[in-house]
C-alpha positions as CSV (number, residue, x, y, z in Angstrom):
1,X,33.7,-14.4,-15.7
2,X,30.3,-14.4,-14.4
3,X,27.8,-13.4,-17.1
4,X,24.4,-14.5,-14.7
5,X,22.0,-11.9,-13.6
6,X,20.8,-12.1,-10.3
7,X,18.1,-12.6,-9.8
8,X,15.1,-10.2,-9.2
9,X,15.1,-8.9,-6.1
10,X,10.7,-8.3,-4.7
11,X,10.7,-5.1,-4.0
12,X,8.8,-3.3,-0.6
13,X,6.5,-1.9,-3.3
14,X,6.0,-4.7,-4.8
15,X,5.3,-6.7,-1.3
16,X,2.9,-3.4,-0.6
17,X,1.3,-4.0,-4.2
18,X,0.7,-7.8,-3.1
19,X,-0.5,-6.8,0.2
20,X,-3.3,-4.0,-1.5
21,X,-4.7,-6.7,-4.1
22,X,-5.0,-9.3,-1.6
23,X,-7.3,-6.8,1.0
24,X,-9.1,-5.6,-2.6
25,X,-10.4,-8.7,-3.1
26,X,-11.4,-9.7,0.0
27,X,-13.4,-6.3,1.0
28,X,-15.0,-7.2,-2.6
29,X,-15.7,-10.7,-1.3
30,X,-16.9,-9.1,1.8
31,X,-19.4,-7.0,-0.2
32,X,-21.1,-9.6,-2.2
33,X,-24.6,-10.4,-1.6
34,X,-24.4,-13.5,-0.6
35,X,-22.4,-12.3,2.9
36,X,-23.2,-8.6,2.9
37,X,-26.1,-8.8,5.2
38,X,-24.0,-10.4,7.7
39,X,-21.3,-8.5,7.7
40,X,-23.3,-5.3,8.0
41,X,-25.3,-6.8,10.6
42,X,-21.8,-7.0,12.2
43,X,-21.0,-3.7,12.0
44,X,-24.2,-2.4,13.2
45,X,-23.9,-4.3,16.7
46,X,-20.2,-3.1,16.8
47,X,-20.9,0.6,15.7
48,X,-24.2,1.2,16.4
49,X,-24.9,-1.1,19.8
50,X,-21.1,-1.1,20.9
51,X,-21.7,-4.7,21.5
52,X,-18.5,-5.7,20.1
53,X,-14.8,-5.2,20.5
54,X,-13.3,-4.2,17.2
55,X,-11.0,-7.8,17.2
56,X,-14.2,-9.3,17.4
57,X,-15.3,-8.1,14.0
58,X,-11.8,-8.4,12.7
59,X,-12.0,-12.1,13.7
60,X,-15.7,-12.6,12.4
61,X,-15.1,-11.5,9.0
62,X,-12.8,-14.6,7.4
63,X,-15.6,-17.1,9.0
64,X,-18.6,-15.4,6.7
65,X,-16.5,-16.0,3.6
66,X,-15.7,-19.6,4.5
67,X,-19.4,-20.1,5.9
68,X,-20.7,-19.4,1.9
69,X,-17.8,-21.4,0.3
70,X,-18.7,-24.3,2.7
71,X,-22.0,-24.7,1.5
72,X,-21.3,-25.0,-2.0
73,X,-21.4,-28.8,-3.6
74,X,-19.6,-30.6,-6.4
75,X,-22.4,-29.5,-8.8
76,X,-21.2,-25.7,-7.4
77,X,-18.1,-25.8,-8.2
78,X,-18.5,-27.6,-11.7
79,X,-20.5,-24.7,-12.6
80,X,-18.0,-22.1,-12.3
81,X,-15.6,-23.8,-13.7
82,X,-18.1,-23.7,-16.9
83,X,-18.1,-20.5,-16.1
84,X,-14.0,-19.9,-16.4
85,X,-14.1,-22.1,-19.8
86,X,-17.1,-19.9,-21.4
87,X,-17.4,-16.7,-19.2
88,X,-20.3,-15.3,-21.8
89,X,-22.1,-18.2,-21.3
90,X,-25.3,-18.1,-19.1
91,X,-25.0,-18.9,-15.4
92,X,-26.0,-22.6,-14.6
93,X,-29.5,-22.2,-13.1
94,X,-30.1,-24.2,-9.8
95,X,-32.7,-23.8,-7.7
96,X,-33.3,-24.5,-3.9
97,X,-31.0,-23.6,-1.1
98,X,-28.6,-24.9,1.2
99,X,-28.2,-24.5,5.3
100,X,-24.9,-24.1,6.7
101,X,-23.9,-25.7,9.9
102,X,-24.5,-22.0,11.7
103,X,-28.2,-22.5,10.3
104,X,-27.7,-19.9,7.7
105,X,-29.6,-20.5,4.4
106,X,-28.1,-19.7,1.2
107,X,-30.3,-19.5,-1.8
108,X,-28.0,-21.8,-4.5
109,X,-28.3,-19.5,-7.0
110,X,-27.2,-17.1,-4.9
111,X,-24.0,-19.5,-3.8
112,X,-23.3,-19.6,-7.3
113,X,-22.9,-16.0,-8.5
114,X,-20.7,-15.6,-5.5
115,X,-18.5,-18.4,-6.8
116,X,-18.8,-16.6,-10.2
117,X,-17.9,-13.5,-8.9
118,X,-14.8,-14.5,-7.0
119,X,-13.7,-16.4,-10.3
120,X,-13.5,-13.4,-12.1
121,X,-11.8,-11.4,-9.7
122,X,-8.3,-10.7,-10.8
123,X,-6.5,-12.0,-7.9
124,X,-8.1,-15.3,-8.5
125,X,-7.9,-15.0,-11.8
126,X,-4.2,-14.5,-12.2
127,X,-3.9,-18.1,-10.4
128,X,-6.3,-19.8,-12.2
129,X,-4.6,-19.1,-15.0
130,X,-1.1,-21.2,-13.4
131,X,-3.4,-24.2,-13.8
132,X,-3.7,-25.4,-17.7
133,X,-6.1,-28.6,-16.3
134,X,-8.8,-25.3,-15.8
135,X,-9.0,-23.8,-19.1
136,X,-9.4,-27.1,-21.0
137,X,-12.3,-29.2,-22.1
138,X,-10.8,-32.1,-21.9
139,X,-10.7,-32.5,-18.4
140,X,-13.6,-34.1,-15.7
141,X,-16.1,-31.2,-15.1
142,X,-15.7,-32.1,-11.3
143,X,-11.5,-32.4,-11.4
144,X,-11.9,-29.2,-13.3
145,X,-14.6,-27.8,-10.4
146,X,-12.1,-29.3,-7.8
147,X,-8.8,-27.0,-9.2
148,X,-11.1,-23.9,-9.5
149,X,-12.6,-24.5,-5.8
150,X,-8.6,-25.3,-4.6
151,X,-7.6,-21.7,-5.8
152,X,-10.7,-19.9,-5.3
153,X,-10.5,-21.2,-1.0
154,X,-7.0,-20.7,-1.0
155,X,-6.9,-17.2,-2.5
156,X,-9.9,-16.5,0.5
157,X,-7.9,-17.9,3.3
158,X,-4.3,-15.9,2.1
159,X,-5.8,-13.3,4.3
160,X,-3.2,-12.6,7.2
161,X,-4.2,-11.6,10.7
162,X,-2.7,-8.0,9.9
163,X,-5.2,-7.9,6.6
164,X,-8.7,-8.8,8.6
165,X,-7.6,-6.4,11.2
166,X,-7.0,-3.5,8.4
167,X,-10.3,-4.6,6.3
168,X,-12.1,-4.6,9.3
169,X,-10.9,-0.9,10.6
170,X,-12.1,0.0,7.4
171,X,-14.8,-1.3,7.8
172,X,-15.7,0.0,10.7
173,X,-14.7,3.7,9.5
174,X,-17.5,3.1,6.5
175,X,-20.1,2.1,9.1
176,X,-19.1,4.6,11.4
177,X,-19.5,7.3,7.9
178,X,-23.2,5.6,7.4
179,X,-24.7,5.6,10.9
180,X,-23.3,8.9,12.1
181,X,-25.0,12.7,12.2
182,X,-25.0,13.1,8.0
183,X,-26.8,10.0,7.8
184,X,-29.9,11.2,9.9
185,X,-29.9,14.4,8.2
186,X,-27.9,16.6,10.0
187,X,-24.2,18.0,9.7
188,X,-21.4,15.9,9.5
């Protein structure tokens, strides 16, 4: 006689779920300062001066988020991992900034809280949490920096083609919300 369960079978709602959490946290990447200005910049030449098709957009949005992340350096990504260990604890001040290879500048400081921010996100959270070497002392500042950068870049690039093109028509309908007749003034 077989006494095993079988195993738990996922769900559609619980793919759904997945799906949901994953575009959550990257619209809240999206929104971050650190990116924001670019990607509402976007949206103004797409909405505003139709100078782009909406694919465009859709395939802009995944290269702002890696843009920021590229710029940040071992001393970065130590930080936040500080910052996992002791979240009360005061950010790590740095000052300066950094230019990407698109010639954008990001402030460090400003690189940082967008690292922060990311960490603290659930969805990240939840996989920082599978790796013990994070939440311990013990470990090398900059192994410990390299784990939380390892789940922090994956977690950004699980975005699938069918999630940027979703976030971006979203997108799109909040610009398209902003820049049209209520936001002048007049009837919407």
């Amino acid at each position: 006689m077989n006494t095993t369960l079988p195993e738990p079978v996922e769900t559609a709602a619980a793919w759904v779920a997945a799906d949901e959490e994953r575009r959550r946290f990257l619209m809240v990447a999206l929104a971050h300062d650190t990116v924001d200005d670019a990607v509402t910049e976007l949206l103004f030449e797409h909405v505003v001066l139709g100078k782009y098709h909406w694919t465009v957009v859709a395939n802009s949005l995944a290269p702002f988020l890696s843009e920021a992340t590229d710029v940040a350096d071992e001393a970065d990504w130590a930080a936040v991992a500080e910052h996992v260990l002791d979240p009360e604890a005061p950010p790590v001040e740095a000052d300066g900034s950094r230019r990407s290879e698109q010639e954008n500048v990001f402030e460090i400081s400003m690189i940082r809280a967008f690292l922060r921010a990311l960490a603290d996100d659930p969805f990240v959270g939840e996989r920082l949490q599978r790796r013990p070497e994070i939440g311990r002392r013990g470990f090398d500042p900059a192994y410990r920096g390299g784990a939380v950068k390892e789940e922090i870049l994956d977690a950004l690039r699980s975005g699938t083609e069918e999630d940027w093109n979703i976030i971006a028509g979203q997108l799109i309908a909040e610009a398209r919300d902003v820049t049209g007749p209520a936001a002048k003034g007049g009837a919407s």
